[in-house]
N, C-alpha and C positions, 0 to 999 in steps of 0.2 A: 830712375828719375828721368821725366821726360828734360828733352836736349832743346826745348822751344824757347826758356827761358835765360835772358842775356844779363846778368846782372853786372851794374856797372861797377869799376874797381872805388872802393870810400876814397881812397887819398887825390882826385880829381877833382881840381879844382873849377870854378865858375867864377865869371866875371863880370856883372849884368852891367854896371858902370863904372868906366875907368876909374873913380874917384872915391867909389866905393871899396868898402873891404870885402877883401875873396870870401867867399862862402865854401863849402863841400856841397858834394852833389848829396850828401847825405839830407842836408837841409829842403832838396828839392825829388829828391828818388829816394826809394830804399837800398839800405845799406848794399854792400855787396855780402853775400852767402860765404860764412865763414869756411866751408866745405871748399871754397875757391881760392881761397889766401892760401901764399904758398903752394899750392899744384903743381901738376904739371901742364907743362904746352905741349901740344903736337901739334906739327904740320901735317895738312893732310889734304890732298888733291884726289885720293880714288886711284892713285896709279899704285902698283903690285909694292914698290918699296916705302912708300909712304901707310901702307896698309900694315906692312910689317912694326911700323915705328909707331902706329896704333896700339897695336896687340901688344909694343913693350912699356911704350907707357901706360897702357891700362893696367898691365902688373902689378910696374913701379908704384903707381897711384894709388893702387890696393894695397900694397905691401904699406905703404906709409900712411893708408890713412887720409890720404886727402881726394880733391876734386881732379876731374882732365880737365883742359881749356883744350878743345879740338879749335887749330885756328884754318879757315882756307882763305887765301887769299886772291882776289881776285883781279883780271887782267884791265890796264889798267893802257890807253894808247894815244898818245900825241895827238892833238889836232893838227899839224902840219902832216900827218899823211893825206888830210884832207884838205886842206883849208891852203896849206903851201906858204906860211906866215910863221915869220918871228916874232918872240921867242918861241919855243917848245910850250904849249898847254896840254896837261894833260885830261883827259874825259875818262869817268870809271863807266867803261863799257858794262850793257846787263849781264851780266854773268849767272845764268838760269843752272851751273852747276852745280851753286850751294843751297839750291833749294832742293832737289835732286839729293843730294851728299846728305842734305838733312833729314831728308824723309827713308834714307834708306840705313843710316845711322838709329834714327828713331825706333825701327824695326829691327835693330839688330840687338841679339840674344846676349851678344858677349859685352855688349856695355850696361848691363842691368846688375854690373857687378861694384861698379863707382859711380858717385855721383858728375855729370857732365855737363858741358855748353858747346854749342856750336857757335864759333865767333867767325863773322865775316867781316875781310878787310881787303881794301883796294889800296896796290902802290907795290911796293919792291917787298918781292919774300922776305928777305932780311933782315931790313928794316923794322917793318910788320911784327915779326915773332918777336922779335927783342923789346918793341914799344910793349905787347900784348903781357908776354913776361917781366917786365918795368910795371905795369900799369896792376897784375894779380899780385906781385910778389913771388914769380915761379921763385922752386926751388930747379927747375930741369926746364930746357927747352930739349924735344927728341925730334929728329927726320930722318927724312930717308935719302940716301943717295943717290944722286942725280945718275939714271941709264944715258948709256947714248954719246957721241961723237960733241956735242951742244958743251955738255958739260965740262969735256974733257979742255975746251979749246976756252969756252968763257970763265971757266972755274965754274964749280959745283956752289949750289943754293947754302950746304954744309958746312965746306970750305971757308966760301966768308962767313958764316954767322959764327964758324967755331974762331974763325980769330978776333971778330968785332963782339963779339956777346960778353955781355957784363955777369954772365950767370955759367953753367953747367950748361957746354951740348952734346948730346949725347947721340951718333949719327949711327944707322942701322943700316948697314949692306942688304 
């Protein structure tokens, strides 16, 4: 299945006027692809551990029968590096990685084995996976463990999602 298509999760809701009643996006998109309810998440950036948490939830996702949600996240930086002004705003910088991540995913042999999405989002990893899995119904968010001195001293990406996640994480060395 090709990875181009983002189908949005049914249970989001829309609000065109305050006074109105909420709609689904079902009334305005098509449903989301029941292959995706329930799934799994992965995180996945392209670096060697998060490639690992690919391969295991692509498994996981075959073994059960459902959809991946590959989610990347993308960098996301204050306009006071620029600007020098309070408060903090943040700007989602282009991030030309997840077009790249997509087209080389699209090409690869070993996801022709489950049905997938490439989901891109800007803001805090954490955050992110857990909105992403809230919003499909994962049953698993997977990643991979943070390399490097960064991690050891801020806490790992892992770390907090396994203690703030409302779901199953499942972190890959």
């Amino acid at each position: 299945m090709a990875g181009h298509e983002i189908p949005e999760p049914a249970d989001r809701k829309q609000v065109a006027d305050p006074r109105s009643e909420p709609q689904t996006v079902d009334d305005a998109r098509p449903s989301c692809d029941p292959a995706f309810r329930h799934g799994v998440v992965v995180g996945f950036d392209g670096s060697t551990s998060s490639e690992r948490a690919l391969a295991y939830a692509i498994g996981m996702a075959g073994r059960s029968g459902s959809g991946l949600i590959i989610v990347h996240v993308a960098n996301r930086l204050p306009t006071t590096v620029w600007a020098g002004c309070e408060p903090p705003v943040f700007v989602d910088v282009p991030d030309h990685r997840t077009e790249v991540l997509g087209l080389e995913l699209a090409c690869a042999d070993y996801l022709s084995e489950v049905p997938w999405v490439l989901v891109e989002r800007g803001g805090d990893i954490c955050h992110e996976l857990e909105d992403v899995g809230r919003e499909y119904s994962a049953d698993a968010i997977v990643v991979g463990t943070t390399q490097g001195i960064v991690g050891r001293i801020f806490g790992s990406v892992a770390g907090r999602l396994a203690r703030r996640a409302q779901r199953p994480v499942i972190v890959i060395p």
